[in-house]
Each structure stands twice: as structure tokens, then as C-alpha cells.
C-alpha positions as CSV (number, residue, x, y, z in Angstrom):
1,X,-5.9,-8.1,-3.7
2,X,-7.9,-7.1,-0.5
3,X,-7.2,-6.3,2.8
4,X,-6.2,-10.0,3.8
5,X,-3.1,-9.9,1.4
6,X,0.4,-11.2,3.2
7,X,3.8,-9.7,2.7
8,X,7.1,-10.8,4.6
9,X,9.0,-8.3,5.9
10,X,7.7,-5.1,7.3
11,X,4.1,-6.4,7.1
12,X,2.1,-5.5,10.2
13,X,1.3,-8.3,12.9
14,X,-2.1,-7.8,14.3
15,X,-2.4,-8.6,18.3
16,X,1.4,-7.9,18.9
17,X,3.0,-5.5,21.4
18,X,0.8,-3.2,23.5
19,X,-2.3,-1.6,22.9
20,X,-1.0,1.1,20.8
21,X,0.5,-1.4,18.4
22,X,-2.6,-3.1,18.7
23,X,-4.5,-0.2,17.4
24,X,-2.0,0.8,15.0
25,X,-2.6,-2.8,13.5
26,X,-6.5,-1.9,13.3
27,X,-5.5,1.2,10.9
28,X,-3.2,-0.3,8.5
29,X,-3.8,-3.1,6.2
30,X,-2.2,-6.5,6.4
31,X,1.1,-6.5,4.6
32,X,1.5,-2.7,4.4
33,X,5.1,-2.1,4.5
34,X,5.4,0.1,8.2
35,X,9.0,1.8,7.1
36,X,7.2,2.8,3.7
37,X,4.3,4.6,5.8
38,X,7.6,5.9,8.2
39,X,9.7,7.4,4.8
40,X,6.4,9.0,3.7
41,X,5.8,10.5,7.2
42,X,2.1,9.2,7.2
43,X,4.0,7.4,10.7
44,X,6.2,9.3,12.7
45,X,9.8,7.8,13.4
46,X,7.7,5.8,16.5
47,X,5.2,4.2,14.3
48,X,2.4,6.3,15.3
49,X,-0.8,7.8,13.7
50,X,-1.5,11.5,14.2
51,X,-5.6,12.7,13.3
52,X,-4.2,14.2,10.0
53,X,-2.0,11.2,8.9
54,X,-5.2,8.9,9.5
55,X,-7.7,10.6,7.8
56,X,-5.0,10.7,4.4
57,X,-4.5,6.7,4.7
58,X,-7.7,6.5,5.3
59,X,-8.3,8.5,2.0
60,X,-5.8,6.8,-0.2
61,X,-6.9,3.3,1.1
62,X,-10.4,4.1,-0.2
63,X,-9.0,5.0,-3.7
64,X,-6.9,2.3,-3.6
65,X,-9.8,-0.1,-3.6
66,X,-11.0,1.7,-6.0
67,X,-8.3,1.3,-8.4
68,X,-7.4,-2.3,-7.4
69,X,-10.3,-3.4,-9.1
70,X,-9.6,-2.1,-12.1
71,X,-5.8,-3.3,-12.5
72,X,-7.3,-6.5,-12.0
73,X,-9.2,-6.3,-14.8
74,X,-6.9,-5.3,-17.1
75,X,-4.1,-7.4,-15.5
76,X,-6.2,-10.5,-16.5
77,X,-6.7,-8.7,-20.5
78,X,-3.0,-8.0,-20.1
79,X,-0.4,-9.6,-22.1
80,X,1.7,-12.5,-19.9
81,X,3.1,-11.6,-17.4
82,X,6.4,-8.5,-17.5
83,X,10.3,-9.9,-17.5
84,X,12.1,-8.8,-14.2
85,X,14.3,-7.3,-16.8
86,X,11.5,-5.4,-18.7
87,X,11.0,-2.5,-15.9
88,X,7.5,-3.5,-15.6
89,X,6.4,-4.9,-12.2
90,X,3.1,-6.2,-12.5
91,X,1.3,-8.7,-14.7
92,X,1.8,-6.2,-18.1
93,X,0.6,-3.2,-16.1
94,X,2.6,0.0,-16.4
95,X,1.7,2.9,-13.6
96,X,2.7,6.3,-14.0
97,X,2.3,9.0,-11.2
98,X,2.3,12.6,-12.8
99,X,4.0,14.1,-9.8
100,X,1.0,15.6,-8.2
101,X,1.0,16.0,-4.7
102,X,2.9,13.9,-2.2
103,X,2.5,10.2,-4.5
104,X,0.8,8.5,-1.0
105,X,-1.5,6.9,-3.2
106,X,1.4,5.9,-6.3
107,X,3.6,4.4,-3.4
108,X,0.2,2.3,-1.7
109,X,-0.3,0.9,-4.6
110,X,2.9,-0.3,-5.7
111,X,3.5,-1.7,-2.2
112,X,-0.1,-3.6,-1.7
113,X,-0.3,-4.4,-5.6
114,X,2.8,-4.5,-7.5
């Protein structure tokens, strides 16, 4: 999973709308769910970036590389693949966020990964 990843709906579409949207586009990766960043207030309700806001997905985008490597190393030592039914969502992974701080980087990850 990199940056090129696709998603369907709420994925960003680079070179659409005006220059702001263009921008906007430039900061967030390709398939990163827009109303996800809007719950979390990492957007505000008009799908902009304040300073703050892009230094944090800026942050949480760099760990997430981080720890994208290393689910797909274990996804490809995991057992096949989790049931829909099972609760898991990945191949055999299992994430759990400890409730520290706002979860940015729990949500990111399930939305670009899982």
C-alpha cells in the first residue's frame, strides 16, 4: 500500500475544482476518505487544512509508512486471509488502539490499509 492506492467513494480527485481543492489534493493521499478527515476535524466542515491540522496528517502519514511496512510483512506470514464474520478486517491482522490521544493515526490506518 503506498500513496498511489485507489478507493471509491470519498477518495480525493487530484486536478478537480479550484485551486484550493487543487491543493488540498497535493496534502492528502489518494484514496483518503475526505468525510473521515472532516469527523476527525483534521478538515473543517469546508474541507480545508488549517497550519495545525497539516502538520498532524503530515505526522501521522509519516508513521503510517512506517507501520505499513510492517503489516505487510506479517500479513504475508499471516494465516489466510479473516472471514467477514470473524471481526477481523485485514489479511489475519488484528489492530488495537489503546485509547491514547485522539486515534488519528488508528483511523488512517484502517482507512488506507484495512
Amino acid at each position: 500500500m503506498t500513496k498511489k492506492r485507489d478507493k471509491a467513494a470519498g477518495a480525493v480527485k487530484p486536478g478537480t475544482g479550484s485551486r484550493g481543492a487543487d491543493a488540498l489534493a497535493d496534502e492528502l493521499w489518494p484514496g483518503q476518505s475526505v468525510a473521515l478527515l472532516q469527523e476527525l476535524h483534521i478538515l473543517t466542515r469546508e474541507g480545508k487544512l488549517n497550519q495545525d491540522s497539516r502538520r498532524k496528517l503530515k505526522q501521522v502519514y509519516h508513521l503510517y509508512q512506517f507501520i505499513e511496512k510492517l503489516l505487510l510483512e506479517l500479513g504475508a506470514e499471516a494465516a489466510p486471509p479473516a472471514s467477514p464474520t470473524s471481526g477481523g478486517a485485514g489479511p489475519g491482522l488484528a489492530v488495537a488502539d489503546h485509547g491514547a490521544g485522539k486515534s488519528y493515526l488508528g483511523f488512517i490506518l484502517y482507512d488506507l490499509f484495512f
